[in-house]
N, C-alpha and C positions, 0 to 999 in steps of 0.2 A: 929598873922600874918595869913593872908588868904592862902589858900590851893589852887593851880590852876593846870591844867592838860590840857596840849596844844597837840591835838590827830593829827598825822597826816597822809598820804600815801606815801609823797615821791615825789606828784605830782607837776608840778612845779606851780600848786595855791596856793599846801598849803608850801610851799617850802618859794612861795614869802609872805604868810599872819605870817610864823613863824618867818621873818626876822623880819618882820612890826608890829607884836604884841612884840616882844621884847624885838624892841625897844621903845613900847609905856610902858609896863608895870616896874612900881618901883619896884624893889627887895627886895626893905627894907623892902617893906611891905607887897607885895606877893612872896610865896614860890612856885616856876614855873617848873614841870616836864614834860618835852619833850618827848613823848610816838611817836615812828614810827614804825609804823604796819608792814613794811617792815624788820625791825631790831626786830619787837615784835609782831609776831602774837596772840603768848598767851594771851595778850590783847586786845584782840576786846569785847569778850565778856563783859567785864569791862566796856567798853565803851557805850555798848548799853546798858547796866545795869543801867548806868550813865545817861541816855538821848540822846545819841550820834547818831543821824541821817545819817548824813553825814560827811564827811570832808573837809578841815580843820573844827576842835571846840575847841573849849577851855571851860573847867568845871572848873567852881570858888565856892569853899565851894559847892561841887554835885548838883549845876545850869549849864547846859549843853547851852554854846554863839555858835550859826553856823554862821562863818565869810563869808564864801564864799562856794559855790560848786564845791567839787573840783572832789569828788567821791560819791555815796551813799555809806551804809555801804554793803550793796550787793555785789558791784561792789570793795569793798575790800577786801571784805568773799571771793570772787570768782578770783579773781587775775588780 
């Protein structure tokens, strides 16, 4: 089963890109954890570890997808 990690700010892009990825992705067969920077600052750094640009992203098996711009990670560092 694949490993996926869907990052996001809160913001209402990636609010709307977490509804829409979702409901795009199979559960059967990927294993989907919901990271909000707002609820989880301790992970950011993780994230750019990971590839993490901006947000919303979603990392599949530690390949970092930028869906849309919702934030830089800057502008999540910084509030």
């Amino acid at each position: 089963m694949k490993k996926a990690i869907f990052y996001h700010a809160g913001c209402p892009v990636c609010v709307d890109a977490e509804k829409m990825m979702m409901g795009y992705l199979d559960r059967s067969k990927v294993d989907v954890e919901i990271v909000h920077f707002g609820e989880e600052p301790s992970r950011i750094a993780e994230a750019e570890s990971a590839g993490v640009k901006s947000v919303p992203a979603l990392v599949v098996d530690g390949q970092p997808y930028h869906i849309n711009f919702g934030a830089s990670m800057e502008e999540v560092k910084n509030g």
